[in-house]
C-alpha positions in Angstrom: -4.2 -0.8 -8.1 -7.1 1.7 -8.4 -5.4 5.0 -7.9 -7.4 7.5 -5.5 -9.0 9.2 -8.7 -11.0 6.8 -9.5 -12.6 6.4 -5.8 -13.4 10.6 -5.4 -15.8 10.6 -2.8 -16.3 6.9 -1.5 -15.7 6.3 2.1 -13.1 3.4 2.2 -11.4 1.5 5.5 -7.6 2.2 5.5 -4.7 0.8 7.5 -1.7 2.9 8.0 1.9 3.8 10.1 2.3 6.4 11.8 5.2 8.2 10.5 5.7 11.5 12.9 3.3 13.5 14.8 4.4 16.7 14.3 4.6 19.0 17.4 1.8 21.2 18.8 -0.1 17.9 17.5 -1.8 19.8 15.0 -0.6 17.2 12.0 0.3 13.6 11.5 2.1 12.1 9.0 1.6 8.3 7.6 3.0 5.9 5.6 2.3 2.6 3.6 -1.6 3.6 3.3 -3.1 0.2 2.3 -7.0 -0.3 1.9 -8.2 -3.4 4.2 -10.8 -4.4 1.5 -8.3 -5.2 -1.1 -4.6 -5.2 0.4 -4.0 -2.8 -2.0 -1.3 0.8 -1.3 -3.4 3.2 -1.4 -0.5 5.9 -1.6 2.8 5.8 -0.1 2.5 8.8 2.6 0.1 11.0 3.5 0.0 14.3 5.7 -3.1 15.7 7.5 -4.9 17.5 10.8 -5.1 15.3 13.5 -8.5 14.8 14.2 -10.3 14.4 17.7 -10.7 10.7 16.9 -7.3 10.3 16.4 -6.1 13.4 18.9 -7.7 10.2 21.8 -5.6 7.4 20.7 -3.0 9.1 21.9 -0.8 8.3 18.7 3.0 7.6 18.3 5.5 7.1 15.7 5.4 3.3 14.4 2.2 2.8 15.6 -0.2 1.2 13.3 -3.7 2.7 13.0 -6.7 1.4 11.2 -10.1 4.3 10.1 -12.7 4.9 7.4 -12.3 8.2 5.3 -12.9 9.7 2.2 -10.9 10.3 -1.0 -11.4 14.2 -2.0 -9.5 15.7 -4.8 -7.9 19.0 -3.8 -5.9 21.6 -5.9 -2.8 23.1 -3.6 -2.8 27.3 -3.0 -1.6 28.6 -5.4 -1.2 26.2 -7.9 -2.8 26.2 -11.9 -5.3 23.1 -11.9 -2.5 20.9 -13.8 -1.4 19.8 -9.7 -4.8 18.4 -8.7 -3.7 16.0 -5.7 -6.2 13.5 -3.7 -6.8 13.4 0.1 -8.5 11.5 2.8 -10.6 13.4 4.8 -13.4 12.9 7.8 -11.5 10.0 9.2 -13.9 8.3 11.5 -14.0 5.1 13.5 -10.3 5.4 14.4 -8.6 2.1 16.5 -4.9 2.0 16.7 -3.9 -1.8 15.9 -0.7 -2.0 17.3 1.7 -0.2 19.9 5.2 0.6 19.9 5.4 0.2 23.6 4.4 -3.1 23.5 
């Protein structure tokens, strides 16, 4: 497994589950982020703005969501450079793969 470190700044097609989207949907939360290339876990959860691409899918918990983004290395508020943690970010050409209602 490559961890995110190694691909700062390359735009890579991930699958995920949605975990929770937190009210006001202003956040989402995923887990079991795998990379479709390689089958690979990218990380084990991830928490981040809901986007417009993904605001439309109109997402719920369990549903399973594929999109290309970015890996970006980002250092928490407040926190001595020692924490650097990686992100995805610009998540574009979202399609959710599966529904929970169905």
């Amino acid at each position: 497994m490559r961890p995110l470190e190694d691909l700062q700044g390359e735009r890579l097609r991930f699958r995920a589950t949605v975990k929770e989207v937190e009210s006001g949907k202003t956040h989402i939360r995923f887990t079991n982020i795998i990379r479709t290339d390689t089958n690979e876990v990218a990380c084990e959860y991830l928490r981040n703005r809901l986007s417009k691409n993904m605001l439309k899918l109109d997402l719920k918990e369990g549903d399973v969501v594929e999109f290309d983004a970015r890996v970006k290395m980002c250092i928490p508020f407040g926190h001595v450079i020692k924490t650097i943690r990686y992100k995805l970010y610009r998540f574009t050409n979202c399609e959710k793969i599966t529904n929970t209602e169905a």
